[in-house]
TIBA-556130 format. One record per residue (C-alpha): x, y, z; residue number from 1; residue in three letters. Coordinates in Angstrom, 1 decimal. Layout:
<recs>
east,north,up,n,res
X,Y,Z,NUM,ALA
...
</recs>
This chain:
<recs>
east,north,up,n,res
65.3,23.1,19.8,1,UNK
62.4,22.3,22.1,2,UNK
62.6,18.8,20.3,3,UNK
66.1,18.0,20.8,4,UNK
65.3,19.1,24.3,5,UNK
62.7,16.5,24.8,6,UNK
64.8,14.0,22.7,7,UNK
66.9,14.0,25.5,8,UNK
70.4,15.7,23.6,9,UNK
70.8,18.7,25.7,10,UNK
69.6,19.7,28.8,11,UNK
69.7,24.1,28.4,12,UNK
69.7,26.5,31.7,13,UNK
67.3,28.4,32.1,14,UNK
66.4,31.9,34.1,15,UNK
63.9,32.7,36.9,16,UNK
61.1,33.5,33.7,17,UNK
61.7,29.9,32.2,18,UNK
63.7,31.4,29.3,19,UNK
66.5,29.0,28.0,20,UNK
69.9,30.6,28.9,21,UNK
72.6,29.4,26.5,22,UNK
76.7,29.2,27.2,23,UNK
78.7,28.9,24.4,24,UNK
79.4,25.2,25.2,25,UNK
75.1,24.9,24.3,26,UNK
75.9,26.8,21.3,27,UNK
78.6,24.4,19.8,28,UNK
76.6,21.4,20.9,29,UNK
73.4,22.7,18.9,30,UNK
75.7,23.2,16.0,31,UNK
77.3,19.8,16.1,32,UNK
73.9,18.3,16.2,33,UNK
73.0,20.1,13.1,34,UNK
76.4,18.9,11.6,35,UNK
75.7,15.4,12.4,36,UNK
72.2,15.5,11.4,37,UNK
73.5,17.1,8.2,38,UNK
75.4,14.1,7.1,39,UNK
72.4,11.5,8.6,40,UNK
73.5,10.2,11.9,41,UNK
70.0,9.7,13.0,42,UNK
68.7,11.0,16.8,43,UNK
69.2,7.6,18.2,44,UNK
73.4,7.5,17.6,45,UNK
73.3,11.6,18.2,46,UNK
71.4,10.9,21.2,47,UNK
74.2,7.9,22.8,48,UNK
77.1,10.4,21.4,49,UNK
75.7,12.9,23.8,50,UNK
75.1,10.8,26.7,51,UNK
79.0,10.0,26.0,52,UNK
79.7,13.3,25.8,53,UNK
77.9,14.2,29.2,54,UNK
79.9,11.4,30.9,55,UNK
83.1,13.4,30.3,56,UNK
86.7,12.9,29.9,57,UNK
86.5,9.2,30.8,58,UNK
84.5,8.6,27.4,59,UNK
86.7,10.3,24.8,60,UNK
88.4,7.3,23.4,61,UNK
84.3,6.2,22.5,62,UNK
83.3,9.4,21.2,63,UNK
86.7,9.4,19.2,64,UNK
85.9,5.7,18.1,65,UNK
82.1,6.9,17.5,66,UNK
83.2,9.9,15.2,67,UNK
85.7,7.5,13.2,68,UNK
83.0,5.0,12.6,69,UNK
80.4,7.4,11.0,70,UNK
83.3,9.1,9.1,71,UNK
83.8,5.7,7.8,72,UNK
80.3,5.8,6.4,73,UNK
80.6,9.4,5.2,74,UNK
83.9,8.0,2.9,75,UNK
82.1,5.4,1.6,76,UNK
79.6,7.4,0.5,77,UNK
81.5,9.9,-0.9,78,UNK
83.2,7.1,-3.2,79,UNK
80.0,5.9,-4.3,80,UNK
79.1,9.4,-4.9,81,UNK
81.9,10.1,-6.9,82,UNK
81.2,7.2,-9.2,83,UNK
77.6,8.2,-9.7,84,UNK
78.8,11.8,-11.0,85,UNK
81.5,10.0,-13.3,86,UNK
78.5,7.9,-14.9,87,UNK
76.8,11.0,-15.3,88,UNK
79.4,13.0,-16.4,89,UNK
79.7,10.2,-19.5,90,UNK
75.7,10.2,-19.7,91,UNK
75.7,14.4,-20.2,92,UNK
79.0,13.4,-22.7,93,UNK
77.4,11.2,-24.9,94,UNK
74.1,12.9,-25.0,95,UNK
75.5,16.0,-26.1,96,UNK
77.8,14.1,-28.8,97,UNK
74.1,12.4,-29.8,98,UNK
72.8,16.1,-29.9,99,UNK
75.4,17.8,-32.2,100,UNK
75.3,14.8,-35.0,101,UNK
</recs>
């Protein structure tokens, strides 16, 4: 957390003892960031889709657009997934047909 902090993708409260005080809007922010580093979005585009996000209502069409354009990427490389575990599935077929003769 202290290294998203000084990456710059959230900016956390904290109390008169220098303890980080999180609201449940932190919360689901540090869990999206997760998420998105999850599928790789790297810190750079996590880092512009939170200075969107900071900018407020005015910059939901880009965050939509943002989101659409990495889910794009995400379905392309769940195809190409797809078609790796078909090959493999044939691979696991035929050596098991070559293990049985």
């Amino acid at each position: 957390m202290r290294f998203y902090e000084k990456m710059g993708l959230y900016q956390i409260k904290r109390d008169s003892n220098g303890r980080r005080v999180f609201n449940d809007d932190d919360l689901e922010w540090l869990y999206f960031i997760q998420q998105l580093k999850a599928v790789k979005m790297n810190l750079k585009q996590i880092k512009v889709y939170g200075y969107l996000k900071r900018m407020g209502v005015k910059t939901l069409p880009q965050r939509i657009d943002f989101l659409y354009q990495h889910q794009e990427k995400l379905i392309s490389q769940q195809q190409s997934l797809k078609k790796i575990i078909e090959r493999m599935n044939e691979k696991i077929d035929k050596t098991k047909k070559k293990k049985t003769k």
